[in-house]
C-alpha positions, 0 to 999 in steps of 0.5 A: 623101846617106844611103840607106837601104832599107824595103819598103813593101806589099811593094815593096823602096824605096831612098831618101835620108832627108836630102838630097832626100828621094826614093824613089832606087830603087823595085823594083816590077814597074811603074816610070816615071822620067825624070831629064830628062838629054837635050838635049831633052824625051823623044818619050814626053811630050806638051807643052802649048805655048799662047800667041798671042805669048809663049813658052811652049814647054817645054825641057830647060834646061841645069841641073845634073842635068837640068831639064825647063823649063815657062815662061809670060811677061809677054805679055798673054795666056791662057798654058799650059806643061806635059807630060803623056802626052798623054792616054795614062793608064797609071798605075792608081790600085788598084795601090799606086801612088806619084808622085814628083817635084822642083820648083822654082819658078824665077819663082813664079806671079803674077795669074792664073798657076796651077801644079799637078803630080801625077796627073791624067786627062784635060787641061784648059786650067784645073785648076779643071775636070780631071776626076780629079786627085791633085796638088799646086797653087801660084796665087802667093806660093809658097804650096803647097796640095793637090787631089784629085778623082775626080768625086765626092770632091772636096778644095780647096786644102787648106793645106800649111803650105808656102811654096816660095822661087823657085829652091829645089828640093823633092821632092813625092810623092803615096802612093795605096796607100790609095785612100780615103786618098790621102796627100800629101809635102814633103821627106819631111814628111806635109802636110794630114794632118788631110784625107783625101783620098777618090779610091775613087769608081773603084778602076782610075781610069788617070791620067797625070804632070800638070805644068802652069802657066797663066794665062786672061789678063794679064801674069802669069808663072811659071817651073816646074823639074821635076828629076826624075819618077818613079811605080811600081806593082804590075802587078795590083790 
């Protein structure tokens, strides 16, 4: 790992530009992280755990470095696995803030299974109709295509020019430091930059971390991986 360091709108920012492309140290006023080391999932997330005969119930998987697991399986059925802050949104949107996170698709979405992770208001049991989002979405193939929405500007699917391999780690980061120009990161990479992505509609917009995988029925499944997640933010706008 090589770690170099640059500030960014005034925020001194380690980060490692060759192996996995993350932002290891922000110093900002406000920083979350959660490396998901422990032998389970922290009180601080809220899991969304939605199934009639299946197992959808995420875990801290015994994987190296630490893996919080979000599993749907072939049960016949609608199917919802994620965390969130359970609706607690502190993250402002005007603050300079930037998200960060490492994924893994361990079993890519198939059928009708939808996966989406990033910044998000309020939860819903479709992604399709969440209120406010800022995030990165996969419906299968392991094609990845990007999504904002703040009730008024609204960007769809938007191609990254990426496919994820299942069981291959990448790290995304979602930069809102210009909020009428939210832009989006693969592995260090800028994706869809011929979009621009409006979130203005409320500067102060509060948003919560969004990992989610769901089908509305069949047999679909999908295994996602969250390595790491990590956002940070000037205290005032």
């Amino acid at each position: 790992m090589t770690t170099r360091s640059r500030y960014e709108s005034g925020i001194l920012t380690f980060f490692d530009d060759i192996a996995n492309y993350e932002r290891v140290a922000p110093v900002a006023p406000v920083v979350f992280y959660d490396d998901f080391l422990k032998n389970a999932i922290d009180v601080g997330w809220t899991s969304i755990d939605v199934s009639a005969g299946g197992n959808t119930t995420p875990i801290q998987a015994g994987a190296a470095n630490g893996v919080a697991r979000l599993p749907l399986d072939v049960t016949s059925e609608a199917q919802e696995s994620g965390l969130t802050w359970g609706d607690k949104r502190s993250l402002v949107l005007n603050q300079g803030l930037i998200f960060e996170c490492r994924v893994a698709l361990q079993t890519l979405p198939t059928l009708l299974g939808i996966a989406v992770w990033g910044v998000a208001g309020n939860k819903n049991a479709v992604a399709d109709t969440v209120a406010e989002s800022a995030w990165f979405r996969v419906d299968g193939n392991g094609v990845v295509t990007v999504e904002t929405d703040d009730t008024v500007h609204e960007q769809t699917t938007i191609a990254t020019g990426t496919t994820l391999t299942a069981g291959l780690f990448a790290t995304f980061r979602i930069d809102c430091r210009t909020i009428t120009d939210v832009q989006f990161f693969i592995n260090g990479a800028r994706v869809a930059a011929a979009t621009t992505f409006n979130m203005s509609q409320v500067a102060g917009l509060l948003l919560q971390p969004y990992f989610h995988i769901a089908k509305a029925s069949g047999a679909g499944l999908g295994v996602v991986d969250v390595d790491f997640c990590r956002a940070w933010m000037r205290r005032a706008a």
